[in-house]
N, C-alpha and C positions, 0 to 999 in steps of 0.2 A: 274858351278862345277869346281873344283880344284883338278890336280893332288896332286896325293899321296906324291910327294917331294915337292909340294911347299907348302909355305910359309904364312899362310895370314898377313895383316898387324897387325891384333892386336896380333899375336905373336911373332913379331919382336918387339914392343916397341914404340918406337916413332915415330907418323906418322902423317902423315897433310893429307888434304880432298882439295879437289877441285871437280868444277862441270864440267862437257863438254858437248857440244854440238853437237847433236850426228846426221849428214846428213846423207841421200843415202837407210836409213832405209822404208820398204814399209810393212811390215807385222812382226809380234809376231817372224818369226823363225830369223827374220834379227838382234831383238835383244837379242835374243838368243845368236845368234853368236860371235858378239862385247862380251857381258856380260862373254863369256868362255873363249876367247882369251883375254881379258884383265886380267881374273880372274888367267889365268897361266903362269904370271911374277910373279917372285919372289917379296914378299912380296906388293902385290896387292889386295885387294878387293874391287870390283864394284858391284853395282846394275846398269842394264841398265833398262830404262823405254819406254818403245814404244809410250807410247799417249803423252808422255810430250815430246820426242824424246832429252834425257839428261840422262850423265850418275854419277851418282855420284859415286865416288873413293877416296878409302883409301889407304896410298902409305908410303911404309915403307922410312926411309931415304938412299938415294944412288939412287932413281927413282926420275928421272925427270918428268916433265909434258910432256916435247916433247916426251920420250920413249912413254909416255900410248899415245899422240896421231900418233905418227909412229905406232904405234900396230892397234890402229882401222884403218886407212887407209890402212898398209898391209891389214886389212882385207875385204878392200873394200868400206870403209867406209869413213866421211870426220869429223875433229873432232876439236872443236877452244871451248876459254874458252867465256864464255858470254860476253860482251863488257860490260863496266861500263855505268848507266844508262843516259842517254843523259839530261841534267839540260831544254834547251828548250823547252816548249811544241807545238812551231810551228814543231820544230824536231823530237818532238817523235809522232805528228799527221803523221806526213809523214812516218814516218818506220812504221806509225801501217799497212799501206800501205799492204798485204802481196804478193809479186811477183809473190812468188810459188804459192798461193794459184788462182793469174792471170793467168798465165800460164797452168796452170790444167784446168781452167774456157774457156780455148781459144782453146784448147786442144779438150774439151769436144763436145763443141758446133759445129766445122766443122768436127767433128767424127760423133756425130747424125744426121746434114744434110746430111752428104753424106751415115751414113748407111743407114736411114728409107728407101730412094727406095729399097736397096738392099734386106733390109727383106721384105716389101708388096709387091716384083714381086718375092719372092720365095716362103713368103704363100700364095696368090693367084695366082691360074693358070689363071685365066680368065686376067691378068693385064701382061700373059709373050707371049711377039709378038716375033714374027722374029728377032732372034739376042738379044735377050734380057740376055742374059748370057752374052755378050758380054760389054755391056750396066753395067751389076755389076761387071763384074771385071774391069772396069774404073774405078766404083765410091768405090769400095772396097778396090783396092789396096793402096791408099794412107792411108786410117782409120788403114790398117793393120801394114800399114811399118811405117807412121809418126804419126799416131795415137797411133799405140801399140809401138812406139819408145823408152820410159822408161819403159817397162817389156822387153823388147829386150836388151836394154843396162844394165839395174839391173842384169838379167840373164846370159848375158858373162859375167861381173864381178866377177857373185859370182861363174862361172863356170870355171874364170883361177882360182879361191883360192879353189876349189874343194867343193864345197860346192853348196846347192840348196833352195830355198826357195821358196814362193807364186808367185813372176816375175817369176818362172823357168816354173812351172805347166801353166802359162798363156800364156806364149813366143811359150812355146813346143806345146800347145795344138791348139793357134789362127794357126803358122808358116805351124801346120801339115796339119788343114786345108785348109789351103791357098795352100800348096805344093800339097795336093792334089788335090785342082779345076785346079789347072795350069796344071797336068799333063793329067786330065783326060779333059780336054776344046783343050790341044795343039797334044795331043796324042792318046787319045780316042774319044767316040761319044759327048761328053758332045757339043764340038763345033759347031755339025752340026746347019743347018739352021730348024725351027722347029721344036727342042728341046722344049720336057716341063718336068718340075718337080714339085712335088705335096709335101708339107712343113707336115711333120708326128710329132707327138708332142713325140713317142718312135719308136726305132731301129725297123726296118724291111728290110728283104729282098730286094737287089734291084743289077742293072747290075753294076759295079763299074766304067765301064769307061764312064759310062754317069750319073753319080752322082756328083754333085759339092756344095762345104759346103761354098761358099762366103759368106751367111749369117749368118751363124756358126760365120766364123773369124770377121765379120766387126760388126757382131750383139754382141758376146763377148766383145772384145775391146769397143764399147761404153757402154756396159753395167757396166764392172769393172771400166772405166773413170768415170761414174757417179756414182758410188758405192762410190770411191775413193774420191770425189769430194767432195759429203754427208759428207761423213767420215770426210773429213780435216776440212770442216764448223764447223761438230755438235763439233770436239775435238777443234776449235777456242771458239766456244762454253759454253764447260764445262772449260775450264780455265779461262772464262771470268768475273768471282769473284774475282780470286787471283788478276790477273791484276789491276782488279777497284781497290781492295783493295790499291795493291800498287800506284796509282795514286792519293788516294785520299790527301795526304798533301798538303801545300799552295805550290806556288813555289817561290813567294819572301816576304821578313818581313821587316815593317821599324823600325829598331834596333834605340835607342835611344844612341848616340853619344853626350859629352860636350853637355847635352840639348836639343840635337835637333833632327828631326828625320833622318833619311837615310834608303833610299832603297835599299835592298842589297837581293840576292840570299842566300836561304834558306840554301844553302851548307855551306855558309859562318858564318854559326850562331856558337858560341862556347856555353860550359856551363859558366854562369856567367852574359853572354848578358843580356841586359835589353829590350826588344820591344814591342811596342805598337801593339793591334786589336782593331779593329774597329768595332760598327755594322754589323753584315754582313758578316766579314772577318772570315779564318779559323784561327784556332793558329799555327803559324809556328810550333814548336816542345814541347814538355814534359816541362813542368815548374810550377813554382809558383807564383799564384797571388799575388801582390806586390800594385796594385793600382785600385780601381774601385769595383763596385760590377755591378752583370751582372748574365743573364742565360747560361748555354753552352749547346748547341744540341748535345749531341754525337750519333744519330742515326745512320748516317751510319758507325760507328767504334764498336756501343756497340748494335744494335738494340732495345734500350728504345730507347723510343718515348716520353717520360716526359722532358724537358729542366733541366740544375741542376742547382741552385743558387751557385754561387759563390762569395768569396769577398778574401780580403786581407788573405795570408796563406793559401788558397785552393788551390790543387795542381789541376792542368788541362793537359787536355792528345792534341798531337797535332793533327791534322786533322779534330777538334772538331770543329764546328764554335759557334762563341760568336753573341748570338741571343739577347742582350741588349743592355746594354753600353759600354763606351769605358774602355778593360783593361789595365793594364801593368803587363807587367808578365816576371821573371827573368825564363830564359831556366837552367834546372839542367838536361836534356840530350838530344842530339844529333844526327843525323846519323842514325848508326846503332844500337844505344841503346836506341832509342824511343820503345812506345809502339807500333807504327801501325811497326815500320820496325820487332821486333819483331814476331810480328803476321805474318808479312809476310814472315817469316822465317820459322814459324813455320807449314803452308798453306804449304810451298812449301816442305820441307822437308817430310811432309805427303805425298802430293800427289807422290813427288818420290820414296816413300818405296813400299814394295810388302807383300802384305799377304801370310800367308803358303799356303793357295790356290792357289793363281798366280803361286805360284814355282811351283808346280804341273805342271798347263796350259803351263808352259814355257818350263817345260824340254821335252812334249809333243811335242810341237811345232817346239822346237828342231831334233828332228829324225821324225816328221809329213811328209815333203815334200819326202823325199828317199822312207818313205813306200808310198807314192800314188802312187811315179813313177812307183813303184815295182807292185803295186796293177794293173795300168794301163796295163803294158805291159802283167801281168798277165791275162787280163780280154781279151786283145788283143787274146794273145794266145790260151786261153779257148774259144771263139767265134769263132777264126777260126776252132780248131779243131772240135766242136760241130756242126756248120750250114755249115763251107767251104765256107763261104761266107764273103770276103774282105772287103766290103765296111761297112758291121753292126759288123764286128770287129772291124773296124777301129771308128767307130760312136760309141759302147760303150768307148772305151777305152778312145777317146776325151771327153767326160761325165766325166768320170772318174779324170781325169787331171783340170777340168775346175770348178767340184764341190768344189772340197776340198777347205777349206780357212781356215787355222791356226788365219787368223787375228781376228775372233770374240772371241778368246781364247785370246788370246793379250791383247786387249779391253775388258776385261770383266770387272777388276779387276780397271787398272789406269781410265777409265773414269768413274766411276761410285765414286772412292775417289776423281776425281778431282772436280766431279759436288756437294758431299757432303761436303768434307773438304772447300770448295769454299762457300756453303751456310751456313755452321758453321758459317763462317769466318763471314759471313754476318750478325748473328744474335747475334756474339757476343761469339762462340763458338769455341774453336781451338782444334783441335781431332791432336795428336802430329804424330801417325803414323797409317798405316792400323791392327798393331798387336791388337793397344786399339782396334776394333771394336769387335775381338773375345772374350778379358773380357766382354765388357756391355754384350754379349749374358747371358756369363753363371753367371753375379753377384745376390745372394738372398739376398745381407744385407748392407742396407746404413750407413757407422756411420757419423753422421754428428756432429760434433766439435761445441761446443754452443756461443763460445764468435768469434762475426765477422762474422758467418754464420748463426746460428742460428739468434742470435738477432743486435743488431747494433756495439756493441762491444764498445759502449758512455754512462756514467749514464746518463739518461734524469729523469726529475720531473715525475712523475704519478700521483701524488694527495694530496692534502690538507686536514687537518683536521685539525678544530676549536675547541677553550673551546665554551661553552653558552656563549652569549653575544658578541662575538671575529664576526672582520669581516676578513674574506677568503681573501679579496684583501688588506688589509690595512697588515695583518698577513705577506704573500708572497711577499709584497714591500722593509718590513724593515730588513726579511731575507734575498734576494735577492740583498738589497744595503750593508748588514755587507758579503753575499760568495763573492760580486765580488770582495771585497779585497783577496780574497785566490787563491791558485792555485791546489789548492786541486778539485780531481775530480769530489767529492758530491759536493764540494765549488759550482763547472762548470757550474753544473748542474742546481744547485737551483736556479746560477745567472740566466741562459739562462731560464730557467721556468719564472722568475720573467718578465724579457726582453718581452718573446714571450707574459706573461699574462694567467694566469689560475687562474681567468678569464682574458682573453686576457686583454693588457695595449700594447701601440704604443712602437714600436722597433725601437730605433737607426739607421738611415742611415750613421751613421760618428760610422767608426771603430776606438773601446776605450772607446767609452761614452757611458752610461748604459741607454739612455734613459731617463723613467720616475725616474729612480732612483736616491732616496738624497745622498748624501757624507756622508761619515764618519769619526769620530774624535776617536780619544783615541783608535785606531783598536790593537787587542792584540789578539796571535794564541796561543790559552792552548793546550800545548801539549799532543794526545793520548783522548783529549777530546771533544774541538771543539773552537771557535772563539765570540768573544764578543769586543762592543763599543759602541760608543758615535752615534745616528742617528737622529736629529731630537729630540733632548733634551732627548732621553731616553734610560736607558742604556738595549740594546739591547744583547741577547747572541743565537748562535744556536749550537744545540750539545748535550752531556750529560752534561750538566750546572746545569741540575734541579734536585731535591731528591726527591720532590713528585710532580705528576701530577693529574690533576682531571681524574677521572674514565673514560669520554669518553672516551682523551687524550691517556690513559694508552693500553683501549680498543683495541684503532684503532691503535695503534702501536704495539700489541701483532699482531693482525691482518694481518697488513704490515708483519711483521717479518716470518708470519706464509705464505706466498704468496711470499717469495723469496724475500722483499725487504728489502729495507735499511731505516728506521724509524729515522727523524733527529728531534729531539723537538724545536721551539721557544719561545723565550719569552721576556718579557722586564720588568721593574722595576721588579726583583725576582718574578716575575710569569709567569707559563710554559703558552702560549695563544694557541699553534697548533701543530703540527705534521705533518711534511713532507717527504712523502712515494718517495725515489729514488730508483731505478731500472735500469740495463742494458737492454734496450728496446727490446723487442720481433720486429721484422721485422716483417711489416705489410702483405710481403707475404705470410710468412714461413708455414703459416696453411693449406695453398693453395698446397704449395709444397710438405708439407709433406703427403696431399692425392694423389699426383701426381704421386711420387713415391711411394705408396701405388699401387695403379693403374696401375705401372708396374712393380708389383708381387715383388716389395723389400722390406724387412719390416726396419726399419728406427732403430736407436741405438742411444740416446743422450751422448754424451762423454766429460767430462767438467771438469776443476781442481777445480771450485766452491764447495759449500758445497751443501750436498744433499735436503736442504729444499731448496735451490734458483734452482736448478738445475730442481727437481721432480714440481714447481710450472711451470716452464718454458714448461717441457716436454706436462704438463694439457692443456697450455694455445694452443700449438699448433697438440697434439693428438700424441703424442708418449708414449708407453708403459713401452719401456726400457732403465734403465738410467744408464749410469757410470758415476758417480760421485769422488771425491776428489781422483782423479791421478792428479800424477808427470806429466810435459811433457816428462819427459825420459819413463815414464811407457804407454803410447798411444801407443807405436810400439807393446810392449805386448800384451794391449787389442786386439789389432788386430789379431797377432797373436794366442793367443787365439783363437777367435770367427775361425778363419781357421783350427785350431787342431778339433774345432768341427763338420768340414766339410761343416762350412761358405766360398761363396763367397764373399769377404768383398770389398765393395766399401767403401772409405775415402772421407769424402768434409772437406775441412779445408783452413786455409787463414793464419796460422801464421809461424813463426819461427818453432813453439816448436810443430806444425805438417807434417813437413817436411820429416822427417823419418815414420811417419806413412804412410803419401800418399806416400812413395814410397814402405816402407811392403807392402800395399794393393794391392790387385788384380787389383785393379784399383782404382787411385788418380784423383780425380777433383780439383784443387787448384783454389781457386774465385781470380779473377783477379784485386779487389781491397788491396787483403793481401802482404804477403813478397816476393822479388824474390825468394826466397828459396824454399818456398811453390809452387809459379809456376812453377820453374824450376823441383822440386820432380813428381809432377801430370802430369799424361797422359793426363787428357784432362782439358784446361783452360779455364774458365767463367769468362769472359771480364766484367759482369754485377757483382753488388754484391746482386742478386736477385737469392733466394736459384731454386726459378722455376727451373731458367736456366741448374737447375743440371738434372732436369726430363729431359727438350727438348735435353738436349746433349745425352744423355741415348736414346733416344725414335728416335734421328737422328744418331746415333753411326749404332744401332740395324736396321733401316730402309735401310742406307745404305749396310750396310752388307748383310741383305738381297737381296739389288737391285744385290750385285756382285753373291750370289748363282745364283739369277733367271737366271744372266746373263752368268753364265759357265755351267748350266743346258741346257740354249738353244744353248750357241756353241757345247758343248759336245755331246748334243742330235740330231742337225742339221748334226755333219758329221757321228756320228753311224748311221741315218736315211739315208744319202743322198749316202753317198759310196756303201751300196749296193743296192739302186736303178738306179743309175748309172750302176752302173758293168753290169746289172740284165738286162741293155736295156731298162729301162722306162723310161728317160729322155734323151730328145732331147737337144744336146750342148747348143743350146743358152737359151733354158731353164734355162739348170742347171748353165750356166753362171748370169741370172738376180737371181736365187737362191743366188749364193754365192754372190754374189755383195750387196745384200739387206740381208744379215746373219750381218754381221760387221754393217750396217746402224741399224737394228734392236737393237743390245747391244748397239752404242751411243745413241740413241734415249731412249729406256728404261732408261738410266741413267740420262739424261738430266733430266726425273721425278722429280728427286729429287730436280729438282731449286724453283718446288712449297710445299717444305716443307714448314710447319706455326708451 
């Protein structure tokens, strides 16, 4: 939140972003805290994140980086920019190393040896001999002071900055315990010899000066240790996608030099470079094939499972590994403008945004610990006047203090987008922030854009037709050798039909040469009509070359025509012999997909600048009812709009330039991540694959996620209206309610984690 006079940065004008790294944080109210006091410097705004523990900020000009990190440290906190990524991987095996996470783990383990005695000789009396209070405050005091040493120290910190948080309620509540066995063991009866106490699971009556709660303080502190401990695992965890993600590039290429090769560090690669992979090897970075033909795995960047053929002019993505032959391939980007650093930008930038829900949880969490204490001392108060008895005033009130935990509010929201946006990422799907999760909720209407998404967005051959007499393969050879002189995109077509064979005929392993196909002489391009030559002593033409055709002929290209395609005639010595049917291919998923999204209650919209007989053939082949047909791409933002004046939620999928502006009109833009940057850059959520499915599983993972963050602020939400006034009420015994909260925050990472077995 932001005072009324300040500033934020996008209202001053020009401003730069940086990330920070955000120490000393232990619970949701802690970054609260950072997030307000950053946020009220003039011309500042931050988002702090708890699970990712980083803060991102927007910083008008005239603010320093050192001011925003002075400001978190005034507040308690400890604040550095991330260190650039270390090129060794013997280097960065060894940072993955985590200290903190050792130290917690060292922490933990001689806090449980030395509590467990303490709690089984205060629940069972039959195990407490002579002096055995004596015996637990030994093994007690150290769990409390060096055990509980980081809620002790997070609590005076945040208590010289005036401020309280989760350490505060743990510090105050383990200390009071403790202060009070001490007092009642050195001052009262609690120390005599033959002392027993009986372990009550709720608040009862009892003499106070022979009452003592060491299992209270030492059974808490290990409990919230091991809470804590959970916690930092399962949140190592759910980030543990982004990370692969970013790890997965090669780390050195051997770039071709004067001929030869050299080994050189991946950092070192410009656009331009030329370098060789090998069998086996990954592709350094983003480029184009130049030399070789090969399959490329992109499983773990794209999650297909199909290998892709490439050759000479196919563009390849890097982190891909080439699972053939050897390529060469010129790098056309770099760094941070490849597609995985991309993606990895766009993971992380996700996982640190915040849903309108979170905001909620946060600003809770924010004033949460003041009213416990408030609640506490109140509950104190109301016990003793009610019973007049010290010791079950004192025992509610520590309940009270020990329940409450803001942090599964905290948690609700960044772990359950870090364990989602993390398996997006893994499948090929990049969800840009947690706002998209709220459109897929409420979108009813998919429009999906026909050329690139829909179908292949390449004319392919479909089919043949002969005169009587005419043979299909002989017909498809001598067309196929008069297109590859063209560059024309039926030309493309017909040649690559002729190449692959329908009926199949053996394909070229040497890029340039057509294979089975003869040469041609006399090659002549009638303009607006079509091409004709010399093939094989006959003068061959394809096109509208012919005046009349024989009635099959005529038929089956009325036919074509009437099915969305493109009807080319052949012929040779002045007679028309066949008809060849080309087409912009239907994608072989698309049928699939479009019941998918059916499936999840959207009904689907064909939208296409084509003419409406190829368009309405297209819609047939893959089950869509509704078609927009012959718009402008300046007129698509329209349609859109439109379809929302009629109180559509419109979903957009689109891959090109001239959809850009649409997928950002839309309630929500998918941009396929084979199309333009424009397109991905417009779309909230980007499809790595150009397989339309992928638009259901992002929808169906957007929506599951989101879900997972309700269940999961339903159950913090619900755990402290439940646990606060049974606590207050005297039903819960401290250390009870301390393995309560402790296992509340374990419960929401865990719940989240779920989502790593999304399919």
């Amino acid at each position: 939140m932001t005072s009324t006079t300040t500033q934020t940065a996008s209202e001053i004008g020009s401003t730069s972003e940086v990330e920070l790294l955000i120490g000393g944080m232990t619970c949701a109210s802690c970054a609260a805290r950072v997030e307000k006091k950053l946020n009220r410097m003039d011309g500042v705004s931050a988002t702090v994140n708890y699970a990712t523990e980083k803060a991102k900020v927007s910083y008008a000009e005239g603010v320093q980086v050192s001011d925003l990190i002075a400001t978190v440290v005034k507040t308690g906190y400890t604040a550095e920019e991330p260190a650039p990524p270390e090129p060794e991987p013997e280097v960065r095996e060894a940072a993955g190393r985590d200290p903190e996470l050792t130290a917690l783990r060292r922490r933990l383990l001689v806090s449980v040896l030395l509590a467990a005695p303490v709690v089984l000789l205060a629940m069972i009396p039959a195990l407490q001999f002579d002096n055995w209070q004596w015996l637990s405050l030994t093994l007690a005091a150290p769990v409390v002071v060096w055990g509980g040493l980081p809620f002790h120290r997070a609590a005076w910190t945040n208590a010289r900055h005036g401020a309280a948080t989760m350490d505060t309620l743990v510090s105050v509540g383990t200390l009071a315990a403790f202060g009070w066995s001490l007092w009642a063991l050195f001052f009262g009866d609690a120390g005599m010899t033959g002392m027993h106490d009986e372990f009550r699971l709720t608040v009862s009556r009892m003499d106070a000066a022979s009452t003592i709660y060491l299992e209270v303080a030492a059974g808490v502190v290990a409990l919230i240790l091991l809470g804590r401990y959970l916690e930092a695992r399962s949140k190592r965890r759910a980030g543990a996608a982004l990370k692969a993600l970013m790890e997965l590039g090669a780390k050195d290429v051997a770039v071709l030099r004067d001929g030869r090769e050299v080994r050189v560090p991946v950092a070192s690669l410009a656009v331009g470079d030329r370098f060789v992979v090998r069998p086996g090897e990954k592709i350094a970075t983003d480029g184009r094939v130049v030399q070789g033909l090969s399959a490329v795995d992109a499983a773990m960047l794209t999650g297909e499972s199909v290998p892709m053929d490439v050759g000479p002019g196919d563009q390849v993505t890097g982190a891909t590994v080439n699972a053939g032959g050897r390529l060469v391939v010129e790098a056309t980007r770099v760094g941070a403008d490849t597609q995985l650093a991309r993606m990895a930008k766009l993971v992380e930038d996700a996982q640190n945004g915040k849903a309108e829900v979170q905001r909620l949880a946060d600003r809770i969490s924010a004033v949460f610990v003041p009213v416990v204490i408030l609640i506490a001392l109140g509950t104190f108060g109301v016990w003793l006047a009610a019973t007049g008895d010290t010791s079950a005033a004192f025992t509610a009130a520590v309940s009270v203090l020990i329940i409450a935990c803001p942090c599964a509010l905290g948690l609700a929201t960044p772990t359950a987008l870090m364990v989602g946006t993390g398996r997006g990422a893994q499948l090929g799907i990049l969800i840009k922030g947690p706002e998209v999760l709220e459109s897929t909720r409420r979108v009813d209407t998919v429009v999906l854009d026909k050329t690139g998404t829909v179908t292949t967005g390449r004319m392919t051959l479909q089919a043949v037709y002969v005169a009587d007499g005419e043979d299909e393969k002989e017909v498809l050879r001598l067309a196929g050798a008069l297109e590859h002189a063209s560059e024309h995109p039926v030309a493309r077509a017909i040649a690559a039909g002729a190449e692959t064979g329908i009926p199949p005929l053996e394909r070229s392993r040497e890029p340039g040469r057509a294979g089975t196909l003869p040469q041609v002489e006399h090659f002549e391009n009638v303009p607006g009509r079509g091409v004709r030559g010399r093939v094989e002593g006959r003068e061959v033409a394809v096109g509208r070359l012919f005046d009349v055709l024989p009635e099959e002929l005529a038929r089956a290209g009325r036919q074509a025509e009437q099915d969305g395609r493109t009807a080319v005639t052949v012929g040779w010595d002045g007679r028309a012999r066949g008809v060849l049917a080309v087409a912009d291919a239907v994608k072989e998923t698309s049928a699939a997909a479009v019941r998918e999204l059916r499936a999840l209650g959207l009904t689907p919209v064909l939208l296409t600048g084509d003419n409406r007989t190829v368009a309405e053939a297209v819609a047939r082949t893959v089950g869509i009812d509704e078609v927009i047909a012959e718009v402008l791409p300046e007129e698509k933002v329209d349609v859109v709009r439109r379809l929302q004046r009629e109180g559509r939620a419109v979903a957009m999928v689109g891959d090109g330039v001239n959809d850009a502006a649409a997928l950002a009109t839309a309630d929500l833009g998918l941009a396929m991540g084979t199309g333009t940057d424009a397109a991905i850059e417009a779309g909230d959520l980007t499809l790595v694959r150009g397989d339309l499915r992928v638009a259901a599983d992002a929808i169906r993972l957007s929506r599951r996620t989101l879900a997972t963050i309700k269940g999961n602020l339903v159950w913090a939400f619900g755990y402290n209206v439940a646990a606060l006034p049974l606590a207050a009420a005297g039903l819960l015994n401290p250390m009870i309610a301390g393995a309560a909260m402790a296992f509340s925050s374990v419960f929401v990472v865990t719940n989240s984690l779920r989502l790593r077995r999304f399919r």
